[in-house]
C-alpha positions in Angstrom: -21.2 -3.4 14.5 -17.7 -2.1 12.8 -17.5 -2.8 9.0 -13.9 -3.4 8.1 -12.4 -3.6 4.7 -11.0 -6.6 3.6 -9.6 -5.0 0.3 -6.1 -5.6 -0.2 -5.4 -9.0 0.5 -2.4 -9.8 -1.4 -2.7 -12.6 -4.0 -2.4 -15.8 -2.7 -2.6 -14.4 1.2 0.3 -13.7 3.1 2.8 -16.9 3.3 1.3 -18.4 0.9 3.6 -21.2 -1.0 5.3 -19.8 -4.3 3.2 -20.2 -7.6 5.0 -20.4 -10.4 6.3 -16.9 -11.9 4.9 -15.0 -14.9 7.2 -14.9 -17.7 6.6 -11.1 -17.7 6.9 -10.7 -14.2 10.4 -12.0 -14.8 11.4 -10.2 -17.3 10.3 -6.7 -14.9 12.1 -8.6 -12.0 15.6 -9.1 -13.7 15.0 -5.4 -15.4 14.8 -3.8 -11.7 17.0 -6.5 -10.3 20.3 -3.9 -11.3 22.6 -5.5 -9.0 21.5 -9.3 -10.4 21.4 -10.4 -6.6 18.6 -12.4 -6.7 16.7 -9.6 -4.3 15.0 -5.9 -5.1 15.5 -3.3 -2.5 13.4 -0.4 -1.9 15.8 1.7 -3.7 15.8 -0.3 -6.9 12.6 -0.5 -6.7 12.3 3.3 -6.4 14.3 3.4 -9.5 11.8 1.5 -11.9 8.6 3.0 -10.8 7.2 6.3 -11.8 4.0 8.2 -11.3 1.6 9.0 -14.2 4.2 12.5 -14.3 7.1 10.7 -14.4 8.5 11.6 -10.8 10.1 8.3 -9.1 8.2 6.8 -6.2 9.2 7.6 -2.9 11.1 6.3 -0.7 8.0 5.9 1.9 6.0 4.2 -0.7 8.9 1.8 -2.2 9.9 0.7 1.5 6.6 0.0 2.7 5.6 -2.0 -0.6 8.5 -3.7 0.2 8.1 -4.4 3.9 4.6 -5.5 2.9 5.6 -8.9 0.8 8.9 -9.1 2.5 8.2 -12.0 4.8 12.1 -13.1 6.2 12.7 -9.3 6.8 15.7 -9.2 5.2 15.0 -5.4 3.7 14.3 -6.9 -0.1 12.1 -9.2 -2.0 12.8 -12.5 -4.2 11.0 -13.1 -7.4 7.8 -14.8 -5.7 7.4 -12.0 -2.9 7.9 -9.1 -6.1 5.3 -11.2 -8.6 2.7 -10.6 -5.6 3.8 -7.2 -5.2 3.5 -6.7 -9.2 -0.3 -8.3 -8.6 -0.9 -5.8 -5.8 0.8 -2.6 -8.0 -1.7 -3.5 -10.8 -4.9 -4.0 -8.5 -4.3 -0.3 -7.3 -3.0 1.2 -10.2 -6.3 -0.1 -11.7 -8.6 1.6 -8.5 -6.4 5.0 -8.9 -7.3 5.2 -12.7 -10.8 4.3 -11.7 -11.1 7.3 -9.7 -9.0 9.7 -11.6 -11.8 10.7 -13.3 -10.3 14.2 -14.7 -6.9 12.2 -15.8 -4.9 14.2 -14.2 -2.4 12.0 -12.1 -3.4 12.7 -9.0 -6.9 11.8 -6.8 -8.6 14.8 -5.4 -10.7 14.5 -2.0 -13.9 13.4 -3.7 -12.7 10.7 -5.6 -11.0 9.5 -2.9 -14.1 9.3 -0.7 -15.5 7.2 -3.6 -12.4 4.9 -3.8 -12.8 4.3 0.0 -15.8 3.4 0.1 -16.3 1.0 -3.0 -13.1 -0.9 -0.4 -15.0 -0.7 2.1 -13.6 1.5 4.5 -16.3 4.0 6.2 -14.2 7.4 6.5 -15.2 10.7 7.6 -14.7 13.8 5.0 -12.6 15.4 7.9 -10.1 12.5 8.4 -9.7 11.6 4.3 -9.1 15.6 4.1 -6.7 15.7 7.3 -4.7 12.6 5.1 -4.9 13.7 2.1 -3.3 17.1 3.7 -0.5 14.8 5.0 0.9 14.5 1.7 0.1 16.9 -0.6 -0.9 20.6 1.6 -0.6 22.7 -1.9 -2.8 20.6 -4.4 -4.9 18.8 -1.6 -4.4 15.5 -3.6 -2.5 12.0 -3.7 -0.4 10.8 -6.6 -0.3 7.5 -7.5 2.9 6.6 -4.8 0.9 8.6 -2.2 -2.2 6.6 -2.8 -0.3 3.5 -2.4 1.0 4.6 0.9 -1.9 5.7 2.3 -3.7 2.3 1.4 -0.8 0.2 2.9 -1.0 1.8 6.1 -4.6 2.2 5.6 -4.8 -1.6 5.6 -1.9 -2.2 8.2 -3.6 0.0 11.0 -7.0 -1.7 10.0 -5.6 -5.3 10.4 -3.6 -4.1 14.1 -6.9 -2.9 15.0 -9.3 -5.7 13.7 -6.8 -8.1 15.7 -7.4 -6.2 18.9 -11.4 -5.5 18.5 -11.9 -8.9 19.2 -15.5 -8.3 19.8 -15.6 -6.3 16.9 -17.3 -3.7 18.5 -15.1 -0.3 17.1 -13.1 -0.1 20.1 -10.1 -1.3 21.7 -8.3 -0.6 24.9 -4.5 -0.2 23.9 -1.3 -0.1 25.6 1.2 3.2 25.2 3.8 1.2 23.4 1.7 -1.0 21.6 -0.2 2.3 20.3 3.7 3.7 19.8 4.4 0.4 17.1 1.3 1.0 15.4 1.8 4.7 14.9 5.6 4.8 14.6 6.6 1.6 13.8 3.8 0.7 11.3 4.3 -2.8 13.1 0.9 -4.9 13.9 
């Protein structure tokens, strides 16, 4: 039998009805809300959120956080979709510090293994080194935007799988172009 993580689920589940805003989650919303339209994009986004060294996000990690809660497709967020993205920011910013034992900004190998596997997920050394190589081959390590990433497609390959092992036995038979919009596409 395949363990799966179920980490991650965003507040409230996905479509869940609107629950009334947090006054500071407001107040963040209107700060990165620079064009007052009502809606964040990935790049505003990308402009109010740093990592622990004070680089900006990037761009991978802003558009798939907002692709995650962004449920009419539109390529932004309203005030609901960002206060669940705010929960979701705070859940793993509170995991990466966890495991940034040394304090230093970034999650080496190691800690990463631990991280996994208090989620849940059951990960060989070889493949958390091969990611972990993905995006970062100098220091070997993920800052906090990287971890983010690799979680959210962590999750979103794990979900596309789960819904495919319907016998939840580890494997799945899988069309080319179903494989290609899971890979390429980051589409379930």
């Amino acid at each position: 039998m395949v363990q799966y993580a179920e980490a991650f689920e965003p507040p409230g589940g996905y479509g869940a009805a609107p629950i009334p805003v947090d006054p500071q989650v407001q107040q963040w919303f209107q700060a990165v809300d620079s064009d007052r339209s009502g809606k964040i994009t990935s790049r505003e986004l990308q402009q109010a959120l740093v990592n622990g060294n004070w680089s900006h996000f990037s761009d991978e990690a802003c558009r798939l956080m907002i692709a995650m809660f962004d449920r009419d497709n539109s390529g932004t967020i309203d005030i609901y979709e960002f206060q669940q993205l705010w929960n979701y920011i705070h859940q793993w910013k509170s995991i990466f510090e966890r495991y940034d034992a040394d304090r230093t900004g970034h999650i080496e190998q190691q800690e990463l293994m631990r991280a996994l596997s208090d989620m849940q997920y059951r990960l060989s050394p070889n493949f958390v080194s091969t990611a972990i190589a993905k995006f970062d081959r100098t220091r070997k390590s993920l800052t906090f935007d990287n971890f983010i990433v690799f979680c959210v497609q962590l999750k979103l390959i794990t979900d596309a799988f789960m819904a495919r092992d319907t016998n939840r036995s580890g494997q799945i038979t899988i069309g080319y172009e179903d494989f290609l919009s899971l890979a390429i596409l980051n589409k379930p």
